[in-house]
N, C-alpha and C positions, 0 to 999 in steps of 0.2 A: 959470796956474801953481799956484795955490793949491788950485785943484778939482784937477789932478793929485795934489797932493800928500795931499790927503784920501780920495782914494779908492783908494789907495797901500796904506795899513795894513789897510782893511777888505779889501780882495782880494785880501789875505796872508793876515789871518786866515780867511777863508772856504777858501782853497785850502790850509792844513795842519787844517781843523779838519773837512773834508769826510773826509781818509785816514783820520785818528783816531777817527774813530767806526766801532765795531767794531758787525759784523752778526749779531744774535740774529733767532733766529725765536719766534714767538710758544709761550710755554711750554703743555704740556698740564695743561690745571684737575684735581684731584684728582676730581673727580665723573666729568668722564670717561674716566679709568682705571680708578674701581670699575664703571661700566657696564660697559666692554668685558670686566672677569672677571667680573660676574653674568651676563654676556650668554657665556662663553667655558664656566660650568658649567652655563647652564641647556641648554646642547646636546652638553654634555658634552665638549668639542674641546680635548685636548690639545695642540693644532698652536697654537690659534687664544689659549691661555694662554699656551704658550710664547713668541709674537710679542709679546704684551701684555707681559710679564714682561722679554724681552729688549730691548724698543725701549724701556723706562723704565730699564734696571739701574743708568744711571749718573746719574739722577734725584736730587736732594737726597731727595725722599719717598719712594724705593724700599723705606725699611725699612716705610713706613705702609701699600704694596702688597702687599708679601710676608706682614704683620701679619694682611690684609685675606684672601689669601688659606690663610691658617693656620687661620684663622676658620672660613671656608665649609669647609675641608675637617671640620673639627672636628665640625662641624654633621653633614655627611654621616656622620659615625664612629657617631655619634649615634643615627642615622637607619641606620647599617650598610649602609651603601651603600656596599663596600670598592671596589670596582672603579676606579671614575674616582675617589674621594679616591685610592688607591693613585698614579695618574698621577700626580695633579695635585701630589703630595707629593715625586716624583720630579721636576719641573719645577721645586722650590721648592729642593729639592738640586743639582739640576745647576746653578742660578743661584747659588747660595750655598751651598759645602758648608762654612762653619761655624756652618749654623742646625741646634742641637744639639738644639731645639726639634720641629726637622722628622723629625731622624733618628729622634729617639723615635718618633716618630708614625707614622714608616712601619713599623717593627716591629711596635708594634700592630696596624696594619692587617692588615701581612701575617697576626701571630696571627689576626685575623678572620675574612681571605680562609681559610685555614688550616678554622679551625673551620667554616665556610660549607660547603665542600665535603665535609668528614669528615660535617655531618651530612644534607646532600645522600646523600651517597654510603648513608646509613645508611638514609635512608628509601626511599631504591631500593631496597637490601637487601628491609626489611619488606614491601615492595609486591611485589618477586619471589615471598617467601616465600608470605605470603596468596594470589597465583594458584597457586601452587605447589599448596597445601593443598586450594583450592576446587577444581582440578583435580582432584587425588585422591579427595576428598570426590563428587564430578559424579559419578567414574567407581565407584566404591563405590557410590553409589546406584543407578547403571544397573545396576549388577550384579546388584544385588537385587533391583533391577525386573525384570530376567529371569529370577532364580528364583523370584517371589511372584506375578508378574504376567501378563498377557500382553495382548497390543498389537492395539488392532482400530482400523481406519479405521471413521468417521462416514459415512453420506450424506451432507454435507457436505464430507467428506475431511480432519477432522479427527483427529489421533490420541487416542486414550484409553487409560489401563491400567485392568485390570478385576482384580478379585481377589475371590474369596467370595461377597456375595450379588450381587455385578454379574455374574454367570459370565450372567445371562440375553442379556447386551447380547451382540449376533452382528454379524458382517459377512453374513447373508443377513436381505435386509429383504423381508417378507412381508405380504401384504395381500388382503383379500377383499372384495367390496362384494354385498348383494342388493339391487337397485333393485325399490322395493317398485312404482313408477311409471314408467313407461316408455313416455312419452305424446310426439305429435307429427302433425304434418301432413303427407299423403304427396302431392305435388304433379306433376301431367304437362300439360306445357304442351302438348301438341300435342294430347291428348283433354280439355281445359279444365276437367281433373279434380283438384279436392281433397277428400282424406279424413284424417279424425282419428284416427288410430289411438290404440289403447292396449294396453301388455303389460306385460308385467318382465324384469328381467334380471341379470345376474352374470358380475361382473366378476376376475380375480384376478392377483395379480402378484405378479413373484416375481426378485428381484435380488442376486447375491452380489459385495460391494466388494470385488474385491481389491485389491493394493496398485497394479495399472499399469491393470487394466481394470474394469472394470462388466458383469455378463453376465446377463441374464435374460432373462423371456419373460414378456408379456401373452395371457390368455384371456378371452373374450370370449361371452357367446350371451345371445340375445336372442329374446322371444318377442312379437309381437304379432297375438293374433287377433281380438282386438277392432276392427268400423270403427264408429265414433260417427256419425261423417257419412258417405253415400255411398260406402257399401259394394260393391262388384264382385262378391265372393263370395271374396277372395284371402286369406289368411293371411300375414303376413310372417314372416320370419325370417332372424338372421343368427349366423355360427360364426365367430369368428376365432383365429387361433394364431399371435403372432408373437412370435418370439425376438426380444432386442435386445441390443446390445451397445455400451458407453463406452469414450471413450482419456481415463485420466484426463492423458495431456499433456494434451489438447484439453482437454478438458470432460470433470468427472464429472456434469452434469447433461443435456449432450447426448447421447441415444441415436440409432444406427442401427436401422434396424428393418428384419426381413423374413421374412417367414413366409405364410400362405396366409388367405384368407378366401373365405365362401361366405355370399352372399345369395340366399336363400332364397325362392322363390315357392309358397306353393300353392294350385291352385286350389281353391274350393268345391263342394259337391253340387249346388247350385243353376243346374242348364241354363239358368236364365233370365238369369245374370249374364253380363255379357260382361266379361273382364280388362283393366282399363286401365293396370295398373304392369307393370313390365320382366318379363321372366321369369326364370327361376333365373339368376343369375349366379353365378361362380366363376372367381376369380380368385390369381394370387402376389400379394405386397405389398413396394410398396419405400417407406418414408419415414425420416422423421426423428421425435424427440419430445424434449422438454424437463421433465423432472421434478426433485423436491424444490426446485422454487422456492416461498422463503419469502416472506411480507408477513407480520411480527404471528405469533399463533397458524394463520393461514389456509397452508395447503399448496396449492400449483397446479402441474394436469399438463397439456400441450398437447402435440397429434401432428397429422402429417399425410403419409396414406398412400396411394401412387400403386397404381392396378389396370393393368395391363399389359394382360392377357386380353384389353381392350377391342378387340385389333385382332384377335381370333379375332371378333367379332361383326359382322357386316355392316350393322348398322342402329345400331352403337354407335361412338362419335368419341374419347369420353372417359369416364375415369372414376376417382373418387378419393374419400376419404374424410377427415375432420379431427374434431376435439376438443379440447373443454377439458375439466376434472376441477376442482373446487374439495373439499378438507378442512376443515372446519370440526373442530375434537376435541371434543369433551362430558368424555369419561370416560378417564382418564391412570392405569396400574394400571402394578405392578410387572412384570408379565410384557408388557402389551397395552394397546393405547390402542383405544378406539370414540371414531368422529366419526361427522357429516353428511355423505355424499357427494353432492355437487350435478352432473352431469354435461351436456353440451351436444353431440349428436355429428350429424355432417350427411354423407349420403352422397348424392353425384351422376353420373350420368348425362348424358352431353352422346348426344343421339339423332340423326338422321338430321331427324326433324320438329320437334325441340326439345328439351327438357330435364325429368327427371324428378329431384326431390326430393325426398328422407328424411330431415328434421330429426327429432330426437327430444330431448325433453329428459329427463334420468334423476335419480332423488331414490332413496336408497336408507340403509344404513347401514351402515360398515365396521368392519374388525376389521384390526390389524394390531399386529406382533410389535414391541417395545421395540429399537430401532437404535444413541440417540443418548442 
């Protein structure tokens, strides 16, 4: 009876003193409410200020968060970063419209935002104007380029204006070579015959750039009646005439080529020789060339040219012709440039018993007219 009676009052008291205690939840620390608004402008998030701002308003410390954020916006004002201070100033008003503190502030702002874009707006202006000017300016000057000047394309296919003493520079580029040497090996495999010839020769070209095409012609002759080795009693010689023509869509340095050539036999006085190279041929020409390729000072010209004819011949299979050309310049003159012409030109023969060969290498000295 006595233990009833003692544990009587305590399990009174524990059963009124259980209802009586009222349930708080854990309060949020002043640190991490400044977090969540340095964390809410450094991403700029109105949404994410407003949540911070309205899940604290009824907070003992709400006036030290709004304080906190008056701050940062201030900061931004500062720093003239009107835009997201403008927000975040209106978040401080819409929580509390008698922060009179805040009202000012957004006025200001807006005079900011205000002046921000007045002088936005002004340096457009000046920037329109200035293309404006340079535009007019561009076309004035074209204009005067057309009555002072006038427009030639390069070998290269560069434009140029020319005026006064440049009146030499032409769109026809012209050029001549005398190969003082015109030396080389004449080889026939089927009469197990080689001989060294030697002669001269001259070369001439002649090219007008207009503005869509390239149009010229190569001339060519050559004379060899020297045999050093192994003479037959034969003469050589060769004529060529071939017009050529550039797309400068394509290429201003690839030409077409076609025109006529004629290699040249003749025989000697001498009854006791017996002829062992081809005889006269003549033939059309179809090829390709590649000219005004630069390295450095050095100019390089390559072609190579198909003989048709060869099926007029019964005892001929094939026949064709190639070259290279090297420029060296020496002497660079207002009107004319003279170089070194190095030249490498090989004519072939495919025969019924084998193949006859005409290398020739050429050394000579050119002359040719001011282009570029």
């Amino acid at each position: 009876m006595y233990l009833k009676l003692t544990l009587c009052p305590v399990f009174l008291g524990l059963l009124f003193a259980v209802p009586a205690a009222p349930v708080f939840s854990e309060p949020v620390s002043l640190a991490e409410v400044y977090e969540a608004i340095d964390e809410a402008f450094t991403k700029k998030s109105d949404e994410q200020l407003i949540a911070v701002l309205g899940d604290n308003r009824q907070a003992a410390n709400y006036p030290l968060y709004e304080n906190y954020v008056m701050k940062k916006i201030r900061l931004m004002v500062i720093k003239e970063d009107f835009l997201f201070a403008r927000d975040a100033c209106l978040v401080v008003i819409d929580n509390n419209m008698d922060n009179d503190a805040a009202l000012e502030l957004y006025s200001v702002i807006d005079d900011g935002i205000t002046r921000q874009e007045t002088e936005a707006r002004r340096r457009e202006e000046e920037a329109m104007v200035k293309k404006a000017l340079a535009e007019q300016e561009r076309r004035t000057v074209l204009a005067s380029v057309g009555d002072e000047y006038r427009t030639v394309k390069t070998s290269s296919g560069e434009s140029v204006y020319l005026q006064g003493a440049d009146e030499q520079y032409s769109r026809l580029a012209l050029r001549g070579v005398f190969g003082m040497a015109d030396t080389g090996p004449v080889t026939v495999s089927s009469e197990n015959y080689t001989s060294l010839r030697y002669g001269i020769a001259v070369y001439g070209s002649a090219v007008y750039l207009a503005e869509t095409l390239g149009i010229g012609c190569d001339l060519s002759a050559e004379v060899l009646p020297l045999a050093i080795s192994q003479s037959d009693g034969t003469m050589l010689s060769t004529l060529r005439v071939i017009p050529k023509l550039s797309v400068n869509r394509l290429s201003r340095r690839l030409f077409f080529r076609t025109g006529f050539a004629a290699m040249l036999t003749s025989d000697g006085s001498d009854a006791d020789k017996v002829r062992k190279v081809h005889k006269t041929f003549m033939s059309p020409v179809l090829g390709v060339g590649l000219e005004h390729i630069q390295a450095g000072p050095l100019e390089f010209k390559l072609f190579g040219d198909y003989y048709p004819a060869h099926f007029a011949e019964s005892t001929m299979k094939f026949a064709m012709e190639s070259g290279a050309f090297l420029t060296l310049p020496l002497v660079n003159m207002d009107q004319a440039r003279i170089g070194l012409d190095i030249g490498l030109c090989d004519t072939l023969y495919m025969l019924d018993g084998g193949m006859e060969n005409r290398l020739r290498m050429i050394v000579g000295f050119g002359v040719g007219n001011v282009t570029k």
